[in-house]
C-alpha positions in Angstrom: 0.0 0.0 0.0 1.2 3.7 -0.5 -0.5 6.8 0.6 -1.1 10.1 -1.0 -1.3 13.1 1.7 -2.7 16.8 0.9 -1.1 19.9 2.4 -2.3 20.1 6.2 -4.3 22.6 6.6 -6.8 21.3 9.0 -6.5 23.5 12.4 -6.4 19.8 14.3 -3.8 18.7 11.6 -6.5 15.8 10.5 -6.5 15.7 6.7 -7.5 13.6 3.6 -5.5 10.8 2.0 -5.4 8.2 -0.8 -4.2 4.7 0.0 -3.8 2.4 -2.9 -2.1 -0.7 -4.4 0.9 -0.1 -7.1 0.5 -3.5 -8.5 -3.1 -2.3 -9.4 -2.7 2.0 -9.8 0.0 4.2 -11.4 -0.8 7.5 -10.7 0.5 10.0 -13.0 -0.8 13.4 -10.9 -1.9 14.8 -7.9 -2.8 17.9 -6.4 -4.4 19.7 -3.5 -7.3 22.3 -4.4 -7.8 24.9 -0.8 -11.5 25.8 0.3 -11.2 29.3 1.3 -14.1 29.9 3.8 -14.7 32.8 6.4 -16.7 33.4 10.0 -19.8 34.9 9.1 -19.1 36.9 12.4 -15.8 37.6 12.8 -15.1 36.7 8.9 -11.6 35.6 10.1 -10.6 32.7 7.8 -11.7 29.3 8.9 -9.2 26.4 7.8 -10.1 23.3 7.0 -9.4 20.4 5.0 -7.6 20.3 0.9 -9.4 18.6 -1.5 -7.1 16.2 -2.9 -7.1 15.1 -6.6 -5.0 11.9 -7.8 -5.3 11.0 -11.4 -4.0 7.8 -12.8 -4.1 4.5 -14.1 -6.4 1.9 -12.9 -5.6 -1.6 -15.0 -4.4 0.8 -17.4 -7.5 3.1 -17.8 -7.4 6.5 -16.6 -9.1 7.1 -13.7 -9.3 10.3 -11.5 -10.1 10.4 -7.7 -11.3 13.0 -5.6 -11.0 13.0 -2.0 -13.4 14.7 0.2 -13.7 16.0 4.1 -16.3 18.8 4.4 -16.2 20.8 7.2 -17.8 19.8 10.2 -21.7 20.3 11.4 -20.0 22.1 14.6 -22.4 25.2 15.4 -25.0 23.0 14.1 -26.4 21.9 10.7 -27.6 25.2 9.5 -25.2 27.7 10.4 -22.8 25.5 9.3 -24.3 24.7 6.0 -23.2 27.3 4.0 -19.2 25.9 4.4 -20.5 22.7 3.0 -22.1 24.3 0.1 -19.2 26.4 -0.6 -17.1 22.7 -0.3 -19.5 21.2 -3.0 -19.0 23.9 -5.1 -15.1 23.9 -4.9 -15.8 19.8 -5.7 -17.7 20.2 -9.0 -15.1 23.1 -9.9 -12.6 20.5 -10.0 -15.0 17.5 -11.7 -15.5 20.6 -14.2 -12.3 21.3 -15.1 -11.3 17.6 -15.7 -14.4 17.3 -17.9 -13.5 20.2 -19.9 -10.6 18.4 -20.6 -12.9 15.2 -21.3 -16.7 14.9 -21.0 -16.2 11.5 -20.7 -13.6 11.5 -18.0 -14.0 8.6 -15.5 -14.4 10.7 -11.7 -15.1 9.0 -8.6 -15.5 11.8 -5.5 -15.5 10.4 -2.4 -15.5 11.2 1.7 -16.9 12.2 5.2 -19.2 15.0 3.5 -20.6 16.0 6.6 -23.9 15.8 5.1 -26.3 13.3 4.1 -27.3 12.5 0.4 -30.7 14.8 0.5 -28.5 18.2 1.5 -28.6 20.9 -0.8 -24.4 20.2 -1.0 -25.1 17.0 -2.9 -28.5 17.5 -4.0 -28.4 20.9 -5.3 -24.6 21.9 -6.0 -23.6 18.4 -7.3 -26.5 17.3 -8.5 -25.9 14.1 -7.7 -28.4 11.1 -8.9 -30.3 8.1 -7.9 -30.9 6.6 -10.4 -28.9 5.7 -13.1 -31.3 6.4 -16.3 -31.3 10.3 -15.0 -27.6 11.2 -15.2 -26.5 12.7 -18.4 -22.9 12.9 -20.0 -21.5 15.4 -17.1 -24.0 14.2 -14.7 -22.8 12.4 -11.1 -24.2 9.0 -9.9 -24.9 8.7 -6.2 -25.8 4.9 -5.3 -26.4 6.1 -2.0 -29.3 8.3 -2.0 -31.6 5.1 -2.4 -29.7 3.4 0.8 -30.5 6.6 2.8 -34.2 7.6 1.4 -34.9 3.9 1.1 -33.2 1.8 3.1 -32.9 4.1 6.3 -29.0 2.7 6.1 -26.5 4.9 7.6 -22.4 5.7 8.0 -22.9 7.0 12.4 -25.4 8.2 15.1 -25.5 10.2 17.2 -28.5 10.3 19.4 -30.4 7.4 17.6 -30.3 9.0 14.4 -28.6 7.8 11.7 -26.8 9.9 9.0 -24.8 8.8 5.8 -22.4 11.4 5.5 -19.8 8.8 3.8 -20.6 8.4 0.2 -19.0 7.9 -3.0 -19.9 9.1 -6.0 -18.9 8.6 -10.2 -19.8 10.5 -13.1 -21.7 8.9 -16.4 -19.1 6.8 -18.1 -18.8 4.4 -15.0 -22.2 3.5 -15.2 -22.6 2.7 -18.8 -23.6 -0.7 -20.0 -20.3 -2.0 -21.7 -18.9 -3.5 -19.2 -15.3 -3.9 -21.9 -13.9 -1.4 -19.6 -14.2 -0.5 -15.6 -17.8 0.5 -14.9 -19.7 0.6 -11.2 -21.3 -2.4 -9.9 -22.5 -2.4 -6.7 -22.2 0.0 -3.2 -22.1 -1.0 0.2 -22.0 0.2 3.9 -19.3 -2.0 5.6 -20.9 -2.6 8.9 -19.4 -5.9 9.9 -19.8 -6.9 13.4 -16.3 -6.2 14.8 -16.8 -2.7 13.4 -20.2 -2.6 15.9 -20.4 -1.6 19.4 -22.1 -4.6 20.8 -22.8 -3.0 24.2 -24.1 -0.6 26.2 -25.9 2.9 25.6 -23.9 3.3 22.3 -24.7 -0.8 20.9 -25.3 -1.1 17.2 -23.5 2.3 16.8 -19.6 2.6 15.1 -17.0 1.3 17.8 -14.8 4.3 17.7 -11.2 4.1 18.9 -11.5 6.3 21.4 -14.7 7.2 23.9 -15.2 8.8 27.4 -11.6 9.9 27.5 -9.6 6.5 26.9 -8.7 4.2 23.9 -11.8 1.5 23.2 -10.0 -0.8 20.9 -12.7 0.1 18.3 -11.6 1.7 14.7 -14.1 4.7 13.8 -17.4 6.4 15.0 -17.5 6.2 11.1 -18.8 2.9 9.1 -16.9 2.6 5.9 -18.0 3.0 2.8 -17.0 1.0 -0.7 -17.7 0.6 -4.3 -17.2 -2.5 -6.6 -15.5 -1.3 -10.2 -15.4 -4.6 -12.7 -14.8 -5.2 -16.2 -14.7 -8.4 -18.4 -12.0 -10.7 -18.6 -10.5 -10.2 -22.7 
């Protein structure tokens, strides 16, 4: 495995990364796009995480990646919206600019969005999709909408409710029918049982590492999130 870090900018020094195989991807670039948001108070400049862009070779086909870590719902969802709009935007700037390049660039944008599938960030700015019959040639595919609006499936809780802030999304040419190159096949939420509190107040939620002040053992208050990408065998 190697690991791709963007410039820390992150006030807690917590940033976004790309971990990935070399037997499997070669990337060929990378870069880290700032979001430049203010305090509507104090309008003092609020740092928070790059968006990080890797572009390369999967199996040979070129591939671009996009990873995501919207600012936080601290203040609460609505005052804080606005940053996560402003994050979106930034995000489709930089799908844009790749499809300008080539409408039929293969994108995949991925992360802790702080926000679910329904929020204007996704809904509105990206324009995300359920289903796949709706996205045209610069559109986005979103397989998790359904699991949210649906399924009631979610990524953490807090206080009984469940959110899907994780998500991962890919533009049209991933989800077309020839499947003689890398197209999407299925999502999932990976909620395995060793990933799941089994216990107390917080049972069925995320086992996060660390709770009431002390390490737990567990791995995140976040359930992971994956795609399958699969082609046929020449």
């Amino acid at each position: 495995m190697l690991l791709y870090i963007s410039i820390l900018r992150d006030r807690r020094g917590i940033d976004v990364g790309l971990m990935y195989q070399k037997a499997l991807f070669q990337p060929i670039s990378k870069s880290s796009h700032t979001l430049k948001i203010y305090d509507d108070q104090t309008r003092n400049r609020i740092y928070t995480r790059d968006q990080l862009l890797v572009s390369g070779e999967l199996d040979g086909e070129l591939v671009h990646i996009i990873v995501n870590h919207w600012p936080s719902r601290r203040g609460g969802e609505e005052r804080s919206r606005a940053k996560r709009v402003a994050a979106a935007h930034l995000n489709k700037r930089i799908i844009d600019s790749l499809q300008v390049i080539d409408p039929y660039a293969k994108i995949i944008t991925m992360g802790d969005l702080n926000d679910n599938p329904t929020n204007a960030s996704v809904k509105d700015v990206l324009k995300a999709k359920s289903k796949k019959k709706n996205v045209k040639i610069k559109g986005i595919y979103n397989p998790f909408i359904n699991m949210f609006k649906k399924q009631g499936l979610g990524t953490g809780a807090y206080r009984d409710s469940w959110s899907l802030f994780d998500q991962i999304m890919v533009t049209k040419p991933l989800i077309e029918t020839d499947f003689s190159s890398f197209r999407y096949y299925k999502a999932g939420i990976y909620n395995k049982n060793y990933l799941t509190n089994n216990k107390g107040r917080y049972k069925g939620y995320p086992l996060r590492s660390f709770a009431d002040g002390g390490f737990t053992g567990g791995f995140s208050d976040h359930f992971p999130v994956y795609i399958y990408l699969i082609k046929e065998v020449q």
